[in-house]
C-alpha positions as CSV (number, residue, x, y, z in Angstrom):
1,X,5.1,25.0,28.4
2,X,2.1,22.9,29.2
3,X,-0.2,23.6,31.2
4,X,-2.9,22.1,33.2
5,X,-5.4,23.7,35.7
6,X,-5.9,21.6,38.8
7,X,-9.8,20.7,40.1
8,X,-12.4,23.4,39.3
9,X,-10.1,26.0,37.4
10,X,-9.7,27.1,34.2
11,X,-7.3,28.6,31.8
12,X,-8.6,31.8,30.1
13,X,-6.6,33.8,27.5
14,X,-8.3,37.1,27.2
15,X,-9.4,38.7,23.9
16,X,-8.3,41.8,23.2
17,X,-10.8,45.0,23.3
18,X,-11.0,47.0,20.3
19,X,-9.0,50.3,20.1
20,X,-11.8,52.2,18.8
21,X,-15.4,53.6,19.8
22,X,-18.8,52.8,17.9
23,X,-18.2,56.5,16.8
24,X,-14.2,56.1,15.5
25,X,-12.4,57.4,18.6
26,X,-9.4,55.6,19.0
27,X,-8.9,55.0,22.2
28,X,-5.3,54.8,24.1
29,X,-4.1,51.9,25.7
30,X,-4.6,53.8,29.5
31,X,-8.4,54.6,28.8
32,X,-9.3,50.6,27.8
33,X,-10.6,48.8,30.0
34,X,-9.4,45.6,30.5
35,X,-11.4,42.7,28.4
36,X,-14.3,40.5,30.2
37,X,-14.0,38.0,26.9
38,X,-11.5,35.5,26.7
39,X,-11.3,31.9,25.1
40,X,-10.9,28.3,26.9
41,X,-7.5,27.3,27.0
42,X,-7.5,24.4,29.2
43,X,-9.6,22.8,32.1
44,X,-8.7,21.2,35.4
45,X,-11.1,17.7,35.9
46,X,-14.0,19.4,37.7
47,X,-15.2,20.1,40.9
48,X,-14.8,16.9,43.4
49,X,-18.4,16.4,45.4
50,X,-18.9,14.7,48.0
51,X,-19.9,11.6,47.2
52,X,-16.1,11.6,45.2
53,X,-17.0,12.2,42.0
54,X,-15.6,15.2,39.2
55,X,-18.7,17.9,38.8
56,X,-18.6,18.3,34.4
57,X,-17.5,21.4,33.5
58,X,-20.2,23.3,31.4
59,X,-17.6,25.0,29.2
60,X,-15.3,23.4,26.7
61,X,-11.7,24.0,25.9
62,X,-11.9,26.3,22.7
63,X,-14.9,28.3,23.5
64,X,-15.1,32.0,23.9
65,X,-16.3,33.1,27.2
66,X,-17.7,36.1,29.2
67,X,-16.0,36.8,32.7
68,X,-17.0,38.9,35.7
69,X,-14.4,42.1,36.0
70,X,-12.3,40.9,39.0
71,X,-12.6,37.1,38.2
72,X,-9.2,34.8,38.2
73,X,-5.7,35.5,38.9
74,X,-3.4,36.7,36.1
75,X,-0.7,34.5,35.3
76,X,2.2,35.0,32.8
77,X,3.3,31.7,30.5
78,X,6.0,32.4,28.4
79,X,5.6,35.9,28.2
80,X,1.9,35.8,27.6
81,X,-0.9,36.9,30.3
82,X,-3.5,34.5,30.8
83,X,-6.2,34.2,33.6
84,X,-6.5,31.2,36.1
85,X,-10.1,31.0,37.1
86,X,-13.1,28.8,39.0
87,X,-16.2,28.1,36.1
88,X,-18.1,30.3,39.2
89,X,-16.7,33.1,37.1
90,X,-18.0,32.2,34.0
91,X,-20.8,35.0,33.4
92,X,-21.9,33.2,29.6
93,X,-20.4,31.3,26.6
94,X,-20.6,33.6,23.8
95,X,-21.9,31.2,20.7
């Protein structure tokens, strides 16, 4: 399916957290937290101003990216989770 955010919003897929501590624990699946880092999948044409023109986007499709906790809305496309989101939620692009 193909996908394609509408104005200001963004497809994110989240990168998974590591199942292990700095010190080796491994961790189970109810004690992880849920990721803040997730890559670009797609972007809607930008924010319209008001003088009627598209706001560019300072992310790109492709990049990895650093979210605020309760940022976006979970969506499911075929049978993967992803996150709909504004770029307002963008914390940082990690490089």
């Amino acid at each position: 399916m193909n996908v394609r955010p509408l104005g200001e919003k963004m497809l994110i897929k989240r990168i998974e957290a590591q199942g292990k501590t700095a010190g080796g624990i491994v961790l189970p699946d109810t004690a992880k937290e849920k990721p803040r880092e997730g890559k670009v999948i797609a972007i809607g044409d930008g924010k319209l101003l008001k003088n009627g023109e598209r706001a560019k986007f300072q992310v790109k499709k492709g990049e990895r990216v650093l979210f605020s906790s309760y940022g976006g809305t979970e969506v499911k496309i075929d049978g993967e989770e992803y996150l709909l989101m504004s770029e307002d939620d963008i914390l940082a692009i990690i490089e």
